[in-house]
N, C-alpha and C positions, 0 to 999 in steps of 0.2 A: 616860283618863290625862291628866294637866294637863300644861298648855303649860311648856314650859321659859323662864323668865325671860332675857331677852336685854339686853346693854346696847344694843343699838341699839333696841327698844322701846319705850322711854323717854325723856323730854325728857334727854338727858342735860347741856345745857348750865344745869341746873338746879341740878347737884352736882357736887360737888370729886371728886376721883378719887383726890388723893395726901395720906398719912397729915401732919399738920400737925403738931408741934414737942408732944409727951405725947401722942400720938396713934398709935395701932399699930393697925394690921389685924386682931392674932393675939394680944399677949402682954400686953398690960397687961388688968389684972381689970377694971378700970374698963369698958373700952371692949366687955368683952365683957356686961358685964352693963347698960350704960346705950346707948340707940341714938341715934343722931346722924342726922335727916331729911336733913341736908344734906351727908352722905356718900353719894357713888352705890352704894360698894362695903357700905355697908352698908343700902343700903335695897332693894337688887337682892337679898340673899337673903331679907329680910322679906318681899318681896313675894313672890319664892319660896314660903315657908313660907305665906303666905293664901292662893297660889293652889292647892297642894296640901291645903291644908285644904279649899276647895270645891270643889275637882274643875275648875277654871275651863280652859276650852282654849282660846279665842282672845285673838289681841292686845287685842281691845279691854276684856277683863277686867282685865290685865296694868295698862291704863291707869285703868281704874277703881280700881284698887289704889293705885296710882300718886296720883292725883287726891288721894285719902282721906287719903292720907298727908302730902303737900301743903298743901292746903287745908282740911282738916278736923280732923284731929288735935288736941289741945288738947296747949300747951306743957308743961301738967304732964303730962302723959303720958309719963314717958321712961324707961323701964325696958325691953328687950327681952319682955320675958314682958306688962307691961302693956299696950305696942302692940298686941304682938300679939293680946292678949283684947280692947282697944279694938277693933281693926280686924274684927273674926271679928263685934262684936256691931254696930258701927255699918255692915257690908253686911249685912249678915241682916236688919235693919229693913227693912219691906216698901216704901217706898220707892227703895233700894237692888236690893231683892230683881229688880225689873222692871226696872231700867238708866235708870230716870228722876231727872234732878236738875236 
C-alpha cells in the first residue's frame, strides 16, 4: 500500500499554503485543470496521485516526487493531467528507476 503524502514530508517552506487573489483551492475551472508547482496544497495531492501510481511507501519516495516536480519539470508543463503523465514517464527512466541522480 503507498505511503500517505504528508505535509510535514516536504520542504514546506518551498510553497505558499494560502489561495492568492483568482486563486481557489476548489471552485474555479482554471485552477482545477492547470497546477500551480508553487502551491503546497496543490502539489501534496499530485504527489499523492505518483505515489499511488507506483506503489511508493517510504518518505524518501515522497521526496523524490517532490524533487521532480521542483527541479525537473519543464515550465510548459502545466496542465494537471500533463504533470502528471510527465511525472509517471520522467521516474520510470531507468535512472530514476534506482534512486540515482
Amino acid at each position: 500500500m503507498a505511503i500517505q503524502v504528508k505535509r510535514a514530508m516536504i520542504d514546506k517552506g518551498k510553497y505558499k499554503w494560502e489561495a492568492g487573489e483568482g486563486d481557489s483551492k476548489t471552485s474555479v475551472a482554471h485552477d482545477r485543470i492547470m497546477f500551480n508547482r508553487r502551491q503546497g496544497y496543490e502539489v501534496i495531492p499530485m504527489i499523492q496521485k505518483v505515489v499511488n501510481h507506483f506503489g511508493y511507501e517510504t518518505e524518501e519516495d515522497v521526496k523524490r516526487v517532490e524533487m521532480a516536480i521542483r527541479t525537473a519539470l519543464p515550465g510548459n508543463v502545466r496542465s494537471r493531467k500533463n504533470v502528471f503523465n510527465w511525472l509517471v514517464e520522467h521516474l520510470s527512466a531507468p535512472a530514476m528507476a534506482g534512486g540515482a541522480e
